[in-house]
N, C-alpha and C positions, 0 to 999 in steps of 0.2 A: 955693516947694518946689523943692526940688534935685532929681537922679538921682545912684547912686552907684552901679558896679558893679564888685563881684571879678571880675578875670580875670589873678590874678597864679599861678594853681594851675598845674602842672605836667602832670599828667594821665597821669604817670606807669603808674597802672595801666591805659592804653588804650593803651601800648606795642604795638607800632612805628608804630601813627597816630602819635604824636603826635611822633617822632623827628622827623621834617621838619616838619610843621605846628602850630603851637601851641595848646595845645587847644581857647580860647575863637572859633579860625577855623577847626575840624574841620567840614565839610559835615554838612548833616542837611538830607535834604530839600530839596539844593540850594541852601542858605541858610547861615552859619556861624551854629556854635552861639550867639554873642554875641548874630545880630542878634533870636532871640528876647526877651527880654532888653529888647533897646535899645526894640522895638516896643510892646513893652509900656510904658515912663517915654515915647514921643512918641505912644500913644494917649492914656496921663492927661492931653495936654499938658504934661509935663514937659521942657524943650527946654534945661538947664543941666546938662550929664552930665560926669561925670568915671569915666574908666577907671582901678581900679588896678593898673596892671603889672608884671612884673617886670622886671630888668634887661635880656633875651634877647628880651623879646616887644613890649615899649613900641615900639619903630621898628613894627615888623609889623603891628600892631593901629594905627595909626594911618596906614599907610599902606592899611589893609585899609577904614575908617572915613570914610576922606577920601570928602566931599561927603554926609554924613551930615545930616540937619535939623534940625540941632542946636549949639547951642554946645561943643564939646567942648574935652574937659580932659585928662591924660595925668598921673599920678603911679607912680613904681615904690615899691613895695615890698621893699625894697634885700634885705630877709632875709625866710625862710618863717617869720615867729614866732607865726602863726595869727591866724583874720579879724579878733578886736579888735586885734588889732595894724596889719591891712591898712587899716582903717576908720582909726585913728589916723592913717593915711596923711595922710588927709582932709580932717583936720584944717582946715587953711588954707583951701583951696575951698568947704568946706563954710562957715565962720565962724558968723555967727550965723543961719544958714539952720536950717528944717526941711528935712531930708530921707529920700528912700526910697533902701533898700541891696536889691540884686537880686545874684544870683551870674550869673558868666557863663555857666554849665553845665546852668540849673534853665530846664526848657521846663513850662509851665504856660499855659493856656489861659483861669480867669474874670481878666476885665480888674481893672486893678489899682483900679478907680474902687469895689469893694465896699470895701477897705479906707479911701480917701481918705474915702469918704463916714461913716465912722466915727470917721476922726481929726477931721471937722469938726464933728458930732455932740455928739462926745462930749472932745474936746481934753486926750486922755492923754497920759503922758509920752512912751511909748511903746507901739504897736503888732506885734504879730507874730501870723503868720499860720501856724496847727496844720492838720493833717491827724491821724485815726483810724489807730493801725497796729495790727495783729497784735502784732508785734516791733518796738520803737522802742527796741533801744539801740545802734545805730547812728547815733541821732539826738540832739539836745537832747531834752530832755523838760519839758512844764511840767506844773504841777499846779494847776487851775482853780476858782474857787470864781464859781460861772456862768459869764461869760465873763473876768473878773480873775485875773491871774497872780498865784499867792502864792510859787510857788516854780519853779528851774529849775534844773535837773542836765543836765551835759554827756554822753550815751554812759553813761547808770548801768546799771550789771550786773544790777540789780531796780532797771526801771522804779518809778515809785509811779503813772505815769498810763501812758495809751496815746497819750498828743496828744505826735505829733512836730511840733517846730518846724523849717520847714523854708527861711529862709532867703529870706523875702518880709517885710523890717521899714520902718516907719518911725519916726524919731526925731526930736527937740530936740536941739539941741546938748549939752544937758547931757549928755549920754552920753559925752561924749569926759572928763567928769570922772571918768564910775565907769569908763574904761577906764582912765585914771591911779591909779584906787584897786585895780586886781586883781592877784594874782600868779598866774604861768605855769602851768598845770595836768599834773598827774603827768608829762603827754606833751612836757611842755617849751613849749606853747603859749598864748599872750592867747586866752582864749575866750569868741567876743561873749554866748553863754550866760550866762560868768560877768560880765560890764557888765552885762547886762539884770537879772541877779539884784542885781546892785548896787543898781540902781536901785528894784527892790524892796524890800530893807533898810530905803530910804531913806524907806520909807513912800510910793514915786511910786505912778501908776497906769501899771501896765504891762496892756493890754489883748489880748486874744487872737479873733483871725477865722478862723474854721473854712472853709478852703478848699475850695469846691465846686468838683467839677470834676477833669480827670487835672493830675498833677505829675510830673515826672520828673526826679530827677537822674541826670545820663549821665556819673558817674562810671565807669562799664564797660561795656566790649561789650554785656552782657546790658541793660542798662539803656539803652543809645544803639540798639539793635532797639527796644525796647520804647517808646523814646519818637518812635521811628519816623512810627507811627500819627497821634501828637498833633499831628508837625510839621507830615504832609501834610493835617490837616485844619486846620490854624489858613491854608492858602493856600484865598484867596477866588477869585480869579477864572483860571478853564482855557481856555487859548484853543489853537488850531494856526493858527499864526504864517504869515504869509507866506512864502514861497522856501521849503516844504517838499518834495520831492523824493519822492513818492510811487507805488507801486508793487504792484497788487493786496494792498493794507493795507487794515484799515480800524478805529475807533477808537469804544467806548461808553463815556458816563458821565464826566464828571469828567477831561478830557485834556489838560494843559497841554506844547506838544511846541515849543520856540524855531526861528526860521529856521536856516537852515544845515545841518540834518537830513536825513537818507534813511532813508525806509520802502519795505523793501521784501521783499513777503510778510509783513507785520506785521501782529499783531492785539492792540491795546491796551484792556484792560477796566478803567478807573478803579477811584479817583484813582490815576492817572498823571503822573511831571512827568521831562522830557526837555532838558535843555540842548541850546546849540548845538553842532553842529558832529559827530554823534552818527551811526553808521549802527545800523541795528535790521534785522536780514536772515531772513528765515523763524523767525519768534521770539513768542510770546506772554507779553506783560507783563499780569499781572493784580494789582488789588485793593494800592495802598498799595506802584507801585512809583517811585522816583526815581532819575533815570539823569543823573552829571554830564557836564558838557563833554568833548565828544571821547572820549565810549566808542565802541566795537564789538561789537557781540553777535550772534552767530550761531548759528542752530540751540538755543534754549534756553528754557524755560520759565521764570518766576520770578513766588512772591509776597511779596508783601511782603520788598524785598530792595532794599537801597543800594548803588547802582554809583558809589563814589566818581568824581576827574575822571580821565580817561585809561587807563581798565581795558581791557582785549582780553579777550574771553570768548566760549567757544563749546562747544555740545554738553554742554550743564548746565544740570540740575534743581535748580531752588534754593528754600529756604524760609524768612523770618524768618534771616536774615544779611545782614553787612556783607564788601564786595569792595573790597578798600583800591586807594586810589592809582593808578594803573602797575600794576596786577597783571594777568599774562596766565594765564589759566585754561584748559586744553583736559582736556576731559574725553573719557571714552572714550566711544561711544555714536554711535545712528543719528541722522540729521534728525530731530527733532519735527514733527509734523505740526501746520497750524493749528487744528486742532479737537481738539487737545489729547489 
């Protein structure tokens, strides 16, 4: 069993993140969004991964990847002609391998070992893995007779089910035949929707695994807050690191703070996670917050709130928000006291 991951998307609607950094290496939780993703194909023991890239990001993502535990792979995606066509990529790498396709953007938390255990099970053509939505026509959409795919629509304007397919598959090689057999959809794009529906035509068994658990894709602001939450709970172990520079601070629950730091007047209420090199100065961090390399923060309160690397910040109340990059922030306002 192979690994296979999209990270040749653009991420254009996370503009101006994604101006300087490419999206699949955008921080979350102090972590690039990829290495969600990657952790998940080297829990399965999955350790034969191929990244698909684009032309801009292939160097970046392999220089970001290097010393990875894994065998890795590097193909671009020379054109955006959509995911069966990124997958086509693959082609080569993949040969006569089974394997699983993950996006680089989807933070998801039950391990990938419910699905494997169904493709061994049960040895369909194909596997994909649904979620329950409200509104699913921003998604694929299948339509289920138990847990067997009979039918799949890309983004239909009336749904016929609510099971969003979200981009957790595993395959046969044969799949790279029904993406030879599809043409481009309304939007000009190969859509792996329409290969999977191929493959159902074909009389294959295309099987469907109801995702227990949060998902999130962090195609946007709202959705890279929201998957916030997930990222800092999928980190296991919170320690305060040696050569911490401390200073009537003090820290409950859940506090992962790197050397090279100063607390000082600081009060941290988990989960918490702080990179190196980081001052935190009369400031109360609570409840789900992650603070990159070489921030500054003074005087401010926040919850749940991402302080990309190298932000300056002070004298701000903050809630459920991202603080990009380099950004320096002075708001107007008195000290915050530590008791909030």
């Amino acid at each position: 069993m192979k690994g296979l991951i999209l990270a040749a998307g653009r991420g254009s609607r996370l503009a101006p993140l994604t101006d300087t950094v490419s999206k699949p290496l955008l921080p979350l939780a102090n972590r690039p969004l990829i290495d969600y993703p990657l952790q998940q194909l080297l829990d399965a023991g999955i350790t034969e991964i191929c990244i698909v890239a684009n032309p801009d990001n292939r160097n970046e993502l392999e220089a970001a990847l290097d010393g990875t535990a894994a065998r890795m792979h590097y193909i671009i995606q020379p054109e955006p002609l959509g995911l069966a066509h990124a997958v086509g990529c693959a082609r080569e790498f993949c040969g006569g391998s089974e394997f699983v396709l993950l996006f680089a953007d989807n933070v998801f938390l039950q391990p990938l070992e419910t699905g494997l255990a169904a493709w061994r099970e049960l040895q369909p053509n194909c596997i994909i893995h649904t979620i329950e939505l409200d509104d699913p026509r921003a998604f694929g959409v299948a339509v289920l007779d138990g847990q067997r795919v009979v039918d799949l629509e890309e983004k239909p304007a009336v749904p016929r089910s609510n099971h969003g397919v979200i981009g957790i598959d595993i395959f046969t090689p044969e799949i790279f035949e029904a993406i030879d057999s599809i043409q481009p959809s309304a939007r000009g794009e190969y859509e792996i929707t329409d290969a999977m529906m191929e493959l159902v035509r074909r009389g294959r068994h295309v099987h469907a695994v109801p995702l227990i658990g949060p998902w999130y894709d962090t195609g946007t602001f709202a959705d890279l807050i929201r998957a916030h939450h997930c990222a800092m709970d999928t980190w296991q172990q919170f320690e305060l690191a040696d050569g911490i520079e401390q200073r009537q601070s003090h820290t409950v629950f859940d506090v992962d703070v790197q050397a090279g730091t100063r607390l000082d007047g600081a009060r941290l209420i988990g989960p918490v996670r702080v990179a190196s090199g980081c001052e935190i100065v009369d400031s109360v961090l609570e409840e789900y917050v992650s603070v990159g390399r070489d921030c500054r923060i003074q005087s401010c309160h926040f919850t749940n709130v991402q302080l990309m690397p190298g932000s300056r910040v002070r004298n701000l109340v903050a809630r459920d928000c991202i603080i990009a990059p380099g950004l320096q922030v002075t708001a107007e306002g008195e000290k915050i006291p530590l008791d909030g």
